[in-house]
N, C-alpha and C positions, 0 to 999 in steps of 0.2 A: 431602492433609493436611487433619486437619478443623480447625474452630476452638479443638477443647479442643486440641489440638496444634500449634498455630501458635504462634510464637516470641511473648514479651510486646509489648504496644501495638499487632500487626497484629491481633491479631482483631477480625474484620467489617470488612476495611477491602478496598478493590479498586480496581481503576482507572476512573477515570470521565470518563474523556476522550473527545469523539466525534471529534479526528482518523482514529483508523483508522476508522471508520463513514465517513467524509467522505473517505479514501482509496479506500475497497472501492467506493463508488459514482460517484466521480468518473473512477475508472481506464479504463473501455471507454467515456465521453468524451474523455479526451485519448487513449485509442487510437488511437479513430478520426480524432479531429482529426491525431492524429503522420500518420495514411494519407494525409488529406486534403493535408494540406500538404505531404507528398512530392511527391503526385502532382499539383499546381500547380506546385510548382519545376520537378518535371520537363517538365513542359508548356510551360510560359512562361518559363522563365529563359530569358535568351539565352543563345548558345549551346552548351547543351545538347540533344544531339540524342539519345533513348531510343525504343525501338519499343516497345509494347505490354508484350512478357513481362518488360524492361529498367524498364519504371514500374511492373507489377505485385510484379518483385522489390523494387522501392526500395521501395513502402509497406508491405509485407511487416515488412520488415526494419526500418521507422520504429515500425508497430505493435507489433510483438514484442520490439522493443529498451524501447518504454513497457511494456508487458503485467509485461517481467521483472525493470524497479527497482521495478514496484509490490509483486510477487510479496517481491522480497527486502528489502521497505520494512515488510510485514505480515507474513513468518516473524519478522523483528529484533524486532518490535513482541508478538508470541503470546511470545518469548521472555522479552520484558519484562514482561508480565504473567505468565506463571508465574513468574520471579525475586518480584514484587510479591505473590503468592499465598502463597510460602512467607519472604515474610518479611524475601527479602535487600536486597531496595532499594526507594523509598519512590515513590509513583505519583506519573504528574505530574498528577494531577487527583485526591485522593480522594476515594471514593464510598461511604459506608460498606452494608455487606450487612444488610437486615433478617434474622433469626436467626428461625429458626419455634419 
């Protein structure tokens, strides 16, 4: 949609928030911290007792289980900015577009 097209009041306006920026780059730190921290419980809780392929699975499954509310924390998020682009709902940060 361009801007001569855009519903009245949104033109040049977008979202200007750096949570998803601060999402996208924090995510493969708590990744790996989710791994970490599996693989300490596994270790050291008392008892719990896991071999090798039994803590490789548990961090496995700590990282990937963070990897995939990030994943659908940033589609919810692309979906709000295109709602925010055409107009239907208002950002929660505005940022207005310099126009060339």
């Amino acid at each position: 949609m361009s801007v001569e097209n855009a519903p009245a009041g949104t033109a040049g306006v977008s979202e200007g928030s750096l949570l998803p920026r601060c999402v996208a780059l924090l995510t493969p730190v708590f990744a790996v911290g989710a791994g970490w921290l599996a693989a300490v419980v596994a270790k050291h809780f008392p008892g719990v007792k896991l071999d090798t392929g039994a803590i490789t699975a548990f961090m496995s499954a700590a990282t990937l289980s963070v990897l995939g509310v990030a994943w659908k924390w940033l589609e919810g998020w692309q979906q709000h900015e295109a709602r925010v682009s055409h107009g239907v709902e208002k950002p929660v940060k505005a940022d207005t577009v310099q126009q060339a």
